[in-house]
C-alpha positions in Angstrom: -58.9 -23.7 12.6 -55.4 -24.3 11.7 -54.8 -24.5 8.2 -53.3 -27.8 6.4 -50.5 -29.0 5.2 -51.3 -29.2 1.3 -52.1 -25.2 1.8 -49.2 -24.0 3.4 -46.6 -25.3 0.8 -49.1 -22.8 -2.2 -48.6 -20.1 0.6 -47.0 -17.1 -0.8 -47.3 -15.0 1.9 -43.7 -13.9 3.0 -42.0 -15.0 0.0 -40.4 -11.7 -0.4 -38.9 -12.1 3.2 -36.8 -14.8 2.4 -35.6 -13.7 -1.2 -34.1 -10.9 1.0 -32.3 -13.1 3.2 -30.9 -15.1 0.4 -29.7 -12.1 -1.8 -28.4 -9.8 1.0 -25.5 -11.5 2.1 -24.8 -11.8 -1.5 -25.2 -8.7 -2.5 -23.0 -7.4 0.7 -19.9 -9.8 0.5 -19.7 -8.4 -3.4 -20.1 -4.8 -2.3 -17.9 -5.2 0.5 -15.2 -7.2 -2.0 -15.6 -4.3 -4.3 -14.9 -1.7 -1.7 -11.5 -3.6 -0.8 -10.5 -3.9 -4.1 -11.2 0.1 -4.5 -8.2 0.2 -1.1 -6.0 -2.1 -2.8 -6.1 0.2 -6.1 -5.7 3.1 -3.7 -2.6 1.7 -1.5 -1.3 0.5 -4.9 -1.2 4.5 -6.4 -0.1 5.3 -3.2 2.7 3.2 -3.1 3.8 3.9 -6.6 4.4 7.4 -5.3 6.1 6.0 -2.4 9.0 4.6 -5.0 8.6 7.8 -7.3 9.4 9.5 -3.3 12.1 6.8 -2.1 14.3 7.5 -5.3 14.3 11.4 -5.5 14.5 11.3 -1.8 17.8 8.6 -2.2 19.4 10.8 -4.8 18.7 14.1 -3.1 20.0 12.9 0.4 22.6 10.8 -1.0 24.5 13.6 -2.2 23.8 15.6 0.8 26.4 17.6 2.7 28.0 15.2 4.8 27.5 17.3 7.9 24.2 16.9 8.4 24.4 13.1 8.8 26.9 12.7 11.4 29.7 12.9 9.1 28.8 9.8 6.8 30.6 9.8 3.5 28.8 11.7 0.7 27.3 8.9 -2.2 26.1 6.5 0.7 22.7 5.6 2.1 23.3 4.3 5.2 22.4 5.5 9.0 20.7 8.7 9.5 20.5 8.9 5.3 18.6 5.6 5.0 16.1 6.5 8.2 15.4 10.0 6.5 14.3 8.5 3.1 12.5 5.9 4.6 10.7 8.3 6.9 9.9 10.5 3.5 8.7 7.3 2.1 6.2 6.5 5.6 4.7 9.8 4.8 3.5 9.3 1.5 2.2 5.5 2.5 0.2 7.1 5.6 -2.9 8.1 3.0 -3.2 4.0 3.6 -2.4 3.1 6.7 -1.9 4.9 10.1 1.3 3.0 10.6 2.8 1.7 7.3 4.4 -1.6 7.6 7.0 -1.3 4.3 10.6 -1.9 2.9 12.6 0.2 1.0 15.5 -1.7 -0.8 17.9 0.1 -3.4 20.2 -0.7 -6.6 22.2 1.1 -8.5 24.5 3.5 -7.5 24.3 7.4 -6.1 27.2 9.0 -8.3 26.9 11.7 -10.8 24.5 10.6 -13.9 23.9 6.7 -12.4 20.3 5.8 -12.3 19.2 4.8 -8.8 16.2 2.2 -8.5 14.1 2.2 -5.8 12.0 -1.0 -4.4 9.0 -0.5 -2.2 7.2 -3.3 -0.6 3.9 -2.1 1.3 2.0 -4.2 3.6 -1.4 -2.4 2.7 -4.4 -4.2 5.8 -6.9 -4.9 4.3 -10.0 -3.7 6.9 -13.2 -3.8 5.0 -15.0 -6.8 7.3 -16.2 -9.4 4.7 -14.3 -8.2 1.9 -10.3 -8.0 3.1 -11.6 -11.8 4.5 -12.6 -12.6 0.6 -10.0 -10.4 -1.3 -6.9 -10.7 1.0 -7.5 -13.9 3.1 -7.3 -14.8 6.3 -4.0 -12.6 6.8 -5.9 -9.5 6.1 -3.3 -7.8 4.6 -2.2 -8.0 1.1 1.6 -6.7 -0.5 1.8 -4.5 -3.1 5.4 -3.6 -4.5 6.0 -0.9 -6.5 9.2 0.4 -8.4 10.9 3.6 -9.3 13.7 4.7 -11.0 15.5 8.3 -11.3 18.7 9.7 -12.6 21.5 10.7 -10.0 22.3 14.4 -10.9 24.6 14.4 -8.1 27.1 17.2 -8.2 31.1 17.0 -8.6 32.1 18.5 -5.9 33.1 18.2 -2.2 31.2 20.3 0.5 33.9 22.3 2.4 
């Protein structure tokens, strides 16, 4: 006999079924939002150290014998300088990502006590499934920037 209508609305049977399906996704999107946000904080340290690396990395190769960088006037960061602090800077950002999208911009100036300011702008991907959708939108990627500053201690002399 099949049961009626009136009885099947005061059936509790299964009730517990469907709480689950309403609070799971809930439950995940926020775990999975949380998780993200715990990346983010961890591209954002990591990227921090990135600057703290671009700027001793800038004043140390900067001042640099000449030699090594295809002749390039001491005090500059340009060429083979630039690539070098840039790759010192990849290194530190690879804790985040296996192929750090970045920029590393510079002000000041590289002569003896100036203080040299480094910029770094790190595309940190944000790859947990529901929550880099939630926390970083539909680009998946979210850019943290982080600066750094350090004194030039840049000797007076020339390399012979």
């Amino acid at each position: 006999m099949r049961p009626s209508r009136c009885s099947l609305w005061r059936d509790t049977r299964g009730a517990a079924v469907v709480e689950a399906l309403v609070a799971f996704p809930v439950f995940f999107a926020f775990f999975s939002c949380l998780v993200q946000l715990i990346y983010l904080e961890l591209g954002a340290l990591a990227t921090q150290h990135a600057a703290t690396v671009a700027a001793r990395a800038a004043v140390v190769v900067a001042a640099d014998d000449p030699k090594h960088y295809g002749g390039a006037a001491k005090g500059s960061l340009g060429g083979k300088r630039k690539d070098e602090v840039e790759e010192a800077v990849k290194n530190t950002l690879r804790i985040s990502s296996e192929d750090p999208r970045m920029r590393v911009t510079f002000s000041g100036g590289f002569g003896e006590g100036q203080i040299v300011k480094a910029r770094v702008e790190f595309d940190h991907p944000c790859g947990i499934p529901v929550g880099g959708l939630i926390v970083c939108g539909p680009s998946r990627k979210a850019t943290v920037v982080r600066e750094a500053s350090m004194p030039s201690q840049t000797a007076g002399y020339t390399y012979p």
